[in-house]
ZAMARGU-4260 file (C-alpha; in steps of 0.2 Angstrom, whole numbers, plus 5000, padded with zeros to 4 digits):
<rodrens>
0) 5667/5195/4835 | 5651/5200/4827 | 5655/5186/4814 | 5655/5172/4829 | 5640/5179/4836
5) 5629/5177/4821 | 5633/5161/4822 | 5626/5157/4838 | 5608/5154/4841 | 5597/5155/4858
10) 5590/5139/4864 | 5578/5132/4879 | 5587/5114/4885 | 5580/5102/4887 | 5586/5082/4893
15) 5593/5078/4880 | 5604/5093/4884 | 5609/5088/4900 | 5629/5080/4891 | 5631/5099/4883
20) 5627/5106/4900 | 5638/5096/4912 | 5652/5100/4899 | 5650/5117/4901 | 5650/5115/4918
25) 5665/5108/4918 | 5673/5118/4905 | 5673/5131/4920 | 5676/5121/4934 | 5658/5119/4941
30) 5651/5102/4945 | 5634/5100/4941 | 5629/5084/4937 | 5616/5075/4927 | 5604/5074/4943
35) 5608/5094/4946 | 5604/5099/4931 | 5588/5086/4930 | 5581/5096/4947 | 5584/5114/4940
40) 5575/5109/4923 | 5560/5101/4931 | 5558/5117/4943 | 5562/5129/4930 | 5568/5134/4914
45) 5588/5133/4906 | 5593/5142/4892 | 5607/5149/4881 | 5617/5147/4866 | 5623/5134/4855
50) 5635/5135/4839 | 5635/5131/4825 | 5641/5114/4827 | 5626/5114/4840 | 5638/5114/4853
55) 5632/5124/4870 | 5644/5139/4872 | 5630/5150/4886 | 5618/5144/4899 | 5608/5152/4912
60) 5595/5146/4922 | 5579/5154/4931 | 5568/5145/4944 | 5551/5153/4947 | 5545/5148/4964
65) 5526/5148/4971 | 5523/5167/4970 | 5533/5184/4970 | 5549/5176/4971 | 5563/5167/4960
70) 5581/5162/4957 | 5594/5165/4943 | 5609/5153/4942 | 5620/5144/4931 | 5626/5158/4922
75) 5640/5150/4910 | 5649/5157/4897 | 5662/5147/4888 | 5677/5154/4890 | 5682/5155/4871
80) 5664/5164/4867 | 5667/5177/4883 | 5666/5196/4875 | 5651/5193/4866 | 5636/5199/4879
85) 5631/5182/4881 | 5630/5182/4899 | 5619/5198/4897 | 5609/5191/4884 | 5605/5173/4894
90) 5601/5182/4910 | 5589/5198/4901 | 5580/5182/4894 | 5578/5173/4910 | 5571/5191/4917
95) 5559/5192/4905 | 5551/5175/4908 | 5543/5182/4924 | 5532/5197/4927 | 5540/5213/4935
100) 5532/5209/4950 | 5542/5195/4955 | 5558/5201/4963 | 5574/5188/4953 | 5587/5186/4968
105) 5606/5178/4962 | 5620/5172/4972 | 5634/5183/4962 | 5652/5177/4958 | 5667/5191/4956
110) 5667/5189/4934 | 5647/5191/4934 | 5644/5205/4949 | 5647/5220/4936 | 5636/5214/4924
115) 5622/5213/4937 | 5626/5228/4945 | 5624/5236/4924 | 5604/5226/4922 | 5599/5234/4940
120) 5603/5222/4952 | 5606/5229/4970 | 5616/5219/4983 | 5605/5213/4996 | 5616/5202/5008
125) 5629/5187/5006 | 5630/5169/5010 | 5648/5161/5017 | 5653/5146/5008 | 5659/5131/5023
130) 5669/5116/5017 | 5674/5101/5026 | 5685/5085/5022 | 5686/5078/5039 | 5668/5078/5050
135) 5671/5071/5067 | 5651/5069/5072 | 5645/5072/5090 | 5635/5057/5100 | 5620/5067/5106
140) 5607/5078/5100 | 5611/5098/5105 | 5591/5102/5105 | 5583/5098/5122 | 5571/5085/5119
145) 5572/5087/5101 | 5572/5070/5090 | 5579/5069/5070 | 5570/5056/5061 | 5568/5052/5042
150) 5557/5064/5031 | 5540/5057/5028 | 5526/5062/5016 | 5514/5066/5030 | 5529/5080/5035
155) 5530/5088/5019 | 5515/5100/5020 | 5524/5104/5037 | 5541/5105/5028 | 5535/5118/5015
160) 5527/5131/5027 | 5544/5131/5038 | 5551/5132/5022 | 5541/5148/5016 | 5544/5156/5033
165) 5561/5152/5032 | 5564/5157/5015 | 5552/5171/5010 | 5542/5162/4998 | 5534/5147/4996
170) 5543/5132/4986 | 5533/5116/4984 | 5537/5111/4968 | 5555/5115/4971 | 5557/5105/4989
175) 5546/5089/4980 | 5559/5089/4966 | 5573/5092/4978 | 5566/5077/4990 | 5568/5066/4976
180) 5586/5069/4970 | 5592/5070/4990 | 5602/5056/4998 | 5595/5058/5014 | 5579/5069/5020
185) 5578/5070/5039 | 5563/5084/5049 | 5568/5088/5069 | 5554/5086/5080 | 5550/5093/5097
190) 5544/5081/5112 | 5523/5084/5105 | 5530/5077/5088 | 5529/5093/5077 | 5539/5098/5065
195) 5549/5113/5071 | 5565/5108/5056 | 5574/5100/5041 | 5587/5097/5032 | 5592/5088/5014
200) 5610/5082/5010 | 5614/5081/4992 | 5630/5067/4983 | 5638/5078/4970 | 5653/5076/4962
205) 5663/5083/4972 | 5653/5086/4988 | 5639/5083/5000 | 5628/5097/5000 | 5622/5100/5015
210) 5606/5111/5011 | 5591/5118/5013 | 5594/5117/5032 | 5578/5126/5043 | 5579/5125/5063
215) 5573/5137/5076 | 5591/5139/5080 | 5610/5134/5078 | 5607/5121/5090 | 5594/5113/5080
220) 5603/5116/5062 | 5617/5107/5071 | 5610/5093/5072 | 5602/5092/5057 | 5619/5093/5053
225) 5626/5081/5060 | 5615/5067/5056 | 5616/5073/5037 | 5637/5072/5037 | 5639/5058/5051
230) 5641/5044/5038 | 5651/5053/5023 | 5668/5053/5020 | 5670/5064/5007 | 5669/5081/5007
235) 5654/5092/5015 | 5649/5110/5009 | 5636/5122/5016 | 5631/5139/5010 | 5625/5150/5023
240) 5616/5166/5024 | 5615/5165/5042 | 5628/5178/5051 | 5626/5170/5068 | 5643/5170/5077
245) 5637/5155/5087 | 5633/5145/5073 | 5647/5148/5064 | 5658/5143/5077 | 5649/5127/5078
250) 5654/5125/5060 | 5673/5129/5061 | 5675/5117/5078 | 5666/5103/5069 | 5681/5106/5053
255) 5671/5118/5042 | 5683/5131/5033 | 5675/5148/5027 | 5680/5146/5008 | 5671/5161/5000
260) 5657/5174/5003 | 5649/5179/4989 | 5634/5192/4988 | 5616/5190/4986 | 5607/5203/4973
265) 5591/5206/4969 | 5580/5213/4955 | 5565/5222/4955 | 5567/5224/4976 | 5579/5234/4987
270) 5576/5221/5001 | 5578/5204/5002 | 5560/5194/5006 | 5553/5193/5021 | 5565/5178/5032
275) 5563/5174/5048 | 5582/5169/5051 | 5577/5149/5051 | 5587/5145/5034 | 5606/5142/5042
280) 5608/5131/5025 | 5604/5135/5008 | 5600/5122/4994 | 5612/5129/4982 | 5618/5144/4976
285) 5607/5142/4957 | 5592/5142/4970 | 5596/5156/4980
</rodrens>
């Protein structure tokens, strides 16, 4: 053991890193893709080890958003290199990339919960996992006197204050890098024309990501929804950390199947950020 891990070296990726990543990836059956992994490294920084054959064996990713906040994801170990504290090693270097003051939240799966339970993460909350192969869209907006419309750049400066409400911290670099990777970009208005929501789908691999999703209620998320997944025929996902029964409902009459409910953590905090319960769709589980 101590042999292989003397030969393995810790690396900052970079583009040209992007094949090594999606084969780890999918050396563990997660589908990140080349425009996935092109978002997380222009809004943050991917690390991890490579062998000798400079093959990448580790990965893990932080994303620092606008101030006392950030993300930790894509935490891959290969399972042939598993045993060797590499997990440990990739995540206590992403830590030590931001200050202590910054609380670190992670979306946690089964394999990795122990070892951020052991570096002092706390479990904070949990965010249900939705899939869908079948979407039957509804014909008319649920929002009284609401109106879906396309994203425009005189939205944004609205977009990213809902978001930091919604959220608990501000995020424009992230939602500006997001906006470019989405396939669709959509803001809910009320009848004077402000911006009161939004929602980004996202092509995948495998799915369309349905996320972040803000709205002043389920109604609202609904329809922001709706629009996304009208036109797809493929497979929808949505992460929630909304517990709203109503909602939820929503999501299973409309063919959404609860696949998984994994927990939230958090470092350097006993709390989650300040939310105000408007994010009924997260932008992915590496973003928190």
């Amino acid at each position: 053991m101590k042999t292989i891990k003397n030969k393995l070296s810790l690396h900052f990726f970079n583009e040209d890193d992007i094949g090594g990543l999606i084969s780890l990836s999918q050396s563990v059956g997660w589908d990140y893709d080349e425009h996935e992994i092109r978002t997380v490294l222009s809004s943050g920084k991917i690390l991890g080890h490579k062998n000798e054959f400079g093959q990448i064996v580790s990965s893990a990713a932080i994303i620092p958003y606008d101030t006392h906040l950030a993300s930790i994801g894509m935490v891959i170990v290969k399972s042939e290199y598993r045993g060797l504290g590499l997990g440990k090693e990739t995540t206590q270097a992403c830590i030590k990339l931001v200050s202590e003051k910054v609380s670190i939240m992670l979306i946690a799966t089964p394999e990795g919960k122990p070892l951020y339970e052991k570096l002092g993460f706390k479990k904070v909350g949990s965010v249900h996992k939705f899939l869908c192969s079948h979407y039957e869209p509804f014909d008319h907006l649920l929002s009284d006197g609401c109106k879906a419309e396309a994203l425009e750049e005189k939205d944004l400066h609205q977009v990213i204050e809902l978001d930091k409400h919604a959220f608990g911290d501000s995020r424009g670099t992230f939602l500006r890098n997001r906006l470019k990777q989405a396939q669709q970009a959509l803001v809910l208005k009320d009848e004077s024309g402000n911006v009161i929501g939004f929602g980004f789908s996202i092509l995948g691999p495998e799915n369309l990501i349905l996320g972040p999703i803000v709205a002043p209620d389920y109604k609202g998320a609904m329809d922001l929804i709706n629009q996304l997944a009208r036109n797809h025929r493929g497979q929808l996902r949505i992460d929630t950390p909304i517990g709203d029964d109503l909602f939820i409902n929503y999501l299973q009459g409309y063919g959404f199947e609860k696949v998984s409910h994994p927990p939230i953590m958090i470092l350097h905090s006993d709390t989650m950020p300040m939310r105000n319960s408007h994010l009924y769709g997260i932008a992915a589980q590496v973003f928190g």
